[in-house]
C-alpha positions in Angstrom: 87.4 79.4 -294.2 84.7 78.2 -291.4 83.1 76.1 -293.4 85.8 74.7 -295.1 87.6 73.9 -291.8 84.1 72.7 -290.2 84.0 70.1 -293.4 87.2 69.2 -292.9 86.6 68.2 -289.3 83.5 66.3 -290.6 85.4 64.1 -292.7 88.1 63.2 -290.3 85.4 62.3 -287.9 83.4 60.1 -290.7 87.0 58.2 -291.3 87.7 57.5 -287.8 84.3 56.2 -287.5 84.7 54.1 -290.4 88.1 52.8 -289.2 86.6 52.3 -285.7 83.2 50.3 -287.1 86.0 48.1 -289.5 87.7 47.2 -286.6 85.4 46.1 -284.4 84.0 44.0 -287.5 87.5 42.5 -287.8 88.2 41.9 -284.2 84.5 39.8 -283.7 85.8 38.0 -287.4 89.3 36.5 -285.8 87.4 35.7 -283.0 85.2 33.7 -284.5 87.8 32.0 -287.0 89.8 31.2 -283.7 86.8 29.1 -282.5 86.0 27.7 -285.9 82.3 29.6 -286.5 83.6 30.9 -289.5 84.3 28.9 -292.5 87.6 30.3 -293.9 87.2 28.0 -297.1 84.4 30.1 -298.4 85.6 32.2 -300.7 83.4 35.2 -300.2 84.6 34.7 -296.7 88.0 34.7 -297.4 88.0 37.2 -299.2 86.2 39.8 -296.7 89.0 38.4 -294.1 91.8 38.7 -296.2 90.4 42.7 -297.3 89.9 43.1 -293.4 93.5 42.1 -292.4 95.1 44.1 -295.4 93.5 46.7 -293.5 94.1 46.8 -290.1 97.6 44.7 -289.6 99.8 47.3 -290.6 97.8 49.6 -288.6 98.1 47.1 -284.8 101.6 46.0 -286.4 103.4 48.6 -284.9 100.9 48.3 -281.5 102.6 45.3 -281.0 105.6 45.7 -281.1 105.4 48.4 -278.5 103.2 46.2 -276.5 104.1 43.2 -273.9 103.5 39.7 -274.8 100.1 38.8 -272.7 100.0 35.2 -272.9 97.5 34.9 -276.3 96.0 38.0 -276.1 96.0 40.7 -278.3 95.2 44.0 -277.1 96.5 45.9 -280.2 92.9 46.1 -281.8 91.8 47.5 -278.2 94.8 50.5 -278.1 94.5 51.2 -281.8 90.4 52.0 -281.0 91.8 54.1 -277.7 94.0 56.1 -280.3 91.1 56.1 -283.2 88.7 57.8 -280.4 91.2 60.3 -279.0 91.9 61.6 -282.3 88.3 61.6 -282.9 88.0 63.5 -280.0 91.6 65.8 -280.3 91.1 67.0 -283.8 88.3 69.0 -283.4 89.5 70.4 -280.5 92.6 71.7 -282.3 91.2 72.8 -284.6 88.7 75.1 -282.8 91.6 76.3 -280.5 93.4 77.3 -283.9 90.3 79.7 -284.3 89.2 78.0 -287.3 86.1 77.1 -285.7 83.7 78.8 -283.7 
């Protein structure tokens, strides 16, 4: 059951990291269609952008609603990484306080 739970734990921590990684990626890629580096009318672009924001808006959707209006910035992307690391970081520790883990 150890090992089993250990994998577990593994995976969970491999998503996260993922999720985290993506949206970073997707953060630095409206940035730099906001200031007109990228060319959105590339298709391949596009589509990488359009795949990105499938993604992660429903995930910050909800962020920011709960969130004050800052004046143009969005800090959604920034509290959805705060809740990607603390589960990152929570998980594992319930887990081994469950006595799964050793």
């Amino acid at each position: 059951m150890e090992n089993t739970a250990l994998a577990l734990v593994n995976i969970f921590i491999m998503i996260t990291q993922v999720l985290i990684w993506g949206l970073v990626v997707w953060a630095i890629a409206s940035w730099l269609v906001a200031f007109n580096v990228i060319n959105t009318r590339n298709r391949f672009v596009a589509g990488i952008l359009d795949a990105l924001d499938r993604i992660y808006d429903p995930l910050v959707r909800p962020i920011r609603r709960i969130m004050p209006d800052f004046g143009g910035i969005d800090l959604s992307p920034l509290v959805l990484w705060l809740l990607l690391s603390g589960a990152q970081q929570l998980v594992p520790a319930l887990v081994m306080d469950t006595g799964l883990l050793t």
